[in-house]
N, C-alpha and C positions, 0 to 999 in steps of 0.2 A: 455881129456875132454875139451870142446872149452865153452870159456868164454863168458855168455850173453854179449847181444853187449850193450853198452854204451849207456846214455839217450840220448848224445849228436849225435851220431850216428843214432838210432831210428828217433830224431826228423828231420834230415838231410835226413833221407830216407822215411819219411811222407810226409814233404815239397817240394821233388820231385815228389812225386808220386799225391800229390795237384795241382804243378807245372805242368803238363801233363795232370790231368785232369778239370785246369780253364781256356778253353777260355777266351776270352775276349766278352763283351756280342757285341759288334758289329759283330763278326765273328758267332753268333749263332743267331742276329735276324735281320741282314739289310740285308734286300733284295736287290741286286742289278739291275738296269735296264740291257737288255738284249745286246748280243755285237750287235746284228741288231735290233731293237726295230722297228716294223711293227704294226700295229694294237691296240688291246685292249693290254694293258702291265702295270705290276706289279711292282712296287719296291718300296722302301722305302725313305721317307722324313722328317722322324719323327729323329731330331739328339739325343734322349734322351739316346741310346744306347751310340754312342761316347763319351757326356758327364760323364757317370759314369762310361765308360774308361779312362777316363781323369783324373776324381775325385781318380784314384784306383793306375793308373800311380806315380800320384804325391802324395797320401799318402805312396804309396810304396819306391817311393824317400826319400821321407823327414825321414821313418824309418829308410831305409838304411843310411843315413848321420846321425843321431841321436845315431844310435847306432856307428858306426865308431867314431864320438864324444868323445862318454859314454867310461868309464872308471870299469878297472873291468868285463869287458861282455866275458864270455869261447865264445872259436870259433870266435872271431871277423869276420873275415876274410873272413869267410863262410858264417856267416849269414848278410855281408855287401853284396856279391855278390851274394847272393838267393835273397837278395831283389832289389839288381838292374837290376837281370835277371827277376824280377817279373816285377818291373816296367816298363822293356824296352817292354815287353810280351804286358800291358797294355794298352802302349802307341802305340804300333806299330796298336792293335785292335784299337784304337781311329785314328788314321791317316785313318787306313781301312772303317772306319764309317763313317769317315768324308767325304772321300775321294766319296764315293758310294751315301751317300744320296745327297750332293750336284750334282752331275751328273744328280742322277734322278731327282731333284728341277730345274736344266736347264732345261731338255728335258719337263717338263713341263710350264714350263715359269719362270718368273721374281718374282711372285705373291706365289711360292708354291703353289697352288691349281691347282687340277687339272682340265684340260678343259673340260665340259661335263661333262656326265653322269660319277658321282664318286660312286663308290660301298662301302658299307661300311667295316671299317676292320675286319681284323679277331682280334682276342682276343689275338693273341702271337705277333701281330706288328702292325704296322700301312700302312698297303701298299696303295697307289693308285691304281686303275685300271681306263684307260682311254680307252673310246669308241670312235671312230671317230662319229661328230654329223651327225644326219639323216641326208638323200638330202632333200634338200626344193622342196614342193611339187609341181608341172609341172603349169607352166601358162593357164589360159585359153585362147584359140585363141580369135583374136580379133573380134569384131563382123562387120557384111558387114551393117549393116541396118546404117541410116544418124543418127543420134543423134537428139532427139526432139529439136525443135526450139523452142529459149531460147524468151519468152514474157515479155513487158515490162511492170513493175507497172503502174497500173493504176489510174488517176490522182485523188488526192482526196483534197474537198472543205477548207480551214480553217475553226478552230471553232472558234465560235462565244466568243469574251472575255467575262468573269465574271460579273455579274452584280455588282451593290454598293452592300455594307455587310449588310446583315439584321439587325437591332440591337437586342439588346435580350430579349428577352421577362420577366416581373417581376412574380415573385411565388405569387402569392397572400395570399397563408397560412402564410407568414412571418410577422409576426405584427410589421415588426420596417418600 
C-alpha cells in the first residue's frame, strides 16, 4: 500500500507545475520589431510588461532571502531555490522586454512615437504600426505666359490739417 505523498511534496509539485505554466508577461505580450522591418510594421514600446517583470523578479528575490533568513521554515532549501528559479524566470522575461521594446523605440525614433500615420492598439498590447507617409503631391509645370507688370501707387495729395477745436456748445436746459 503506497503512502499519500506529503503536503510538502504536493506543494513542491504544484509549484513546478505553476512554475511551467507562468511566463513572464513580457514573453506573452511584447511584440517585437521584425529581424528586416520594411514597410508598415508592428511592435511594441509600451515598457509596462518588463516593469511588472521586474516588480515580480525582485518580490521573488527578496522572499527567497527572507525565507533563507527565517528560522524554523521545513524545506528550506527548496523553497529558497523555487523562488530563485522563479525570480531568475522573472527577470530573464524583464531583460526580454526590455530588450524588444527599446529596439522598437529606436527604429521609431528618439521621441517614442511613431512617425506618421499610428493606428490604434489593439486591447492585449500596445503595438505601433507605422505607414510610410504619402508622396507629396506632383508640382505644377511652370507657366510660359510673362507675369503681369507689377504698377506703381499712384501719387496721392496730403490732407489738409485739422482745423482750431470747436468749443462746446452749453445745454440750455441746466439752470446753473
Amino acid at each position: 500500500m503506497n503512502a499519500p505523498p506529503s503536503r510538502a511534496r504536493r506543494t513542491w509539485v504544484v509549484g513546478l507545475v505553476a512554475l511551467g505554466l507562468s511566463p513572464g508577461c513580457s514573453w506573452l505580450f511584447v511584440q517585437p520589431l521584425a529581424e528586416h522591418p520594411v514597410g508598415r510594421q508592428t511592435c511594441t514600446t509600451n515598457v509596462a510588461a518588463p516593469v511588472i517583470d521586474t516588480l515580480f523578479a525582485t518580490t521573488n528575490a527578496f522572499s527567497a532571502l527572507y525565507v533563507a533568513t527565517a528560522d524554523g521554515v521545513t524545506n528550506k532549501g527548496q523553497a529558497v531555490m523555487f523562488g530563485l528559479s522563479v525570480a531568475t524566470l522573472w527577470a530573464l522575461s524583464a531583460g526580454y522586454g526590455y530588450s524588444k521594446t527599446s529596439e522598437c523605440a529606436e527604429w521609431y525614433g528618439e521621441d517614442r512615437s511613431p512617425p506618421a500615420r499610428a493606428v490604434a492598439p489593439t486591447p492585449y498590447s500596445s503595438p505601433r504600426v507605422w505607414a510610410p507617409p504619402p508622396p507629396p503631391p506632383p508640382l505644377a509645370p511652370p507657366s510660359r505666359s510673362a507675369p503681369p507688370p507689377v504698377q506703381a501707387p499712384a501719387p496721392t495729395e496730403p490732407e489738409e490739417p485739422p482745423g482750431p477745436p470747436v468749443p462746446q456748445q452749453r445745454d440750455t436746459d441746466d439752470p446753473s
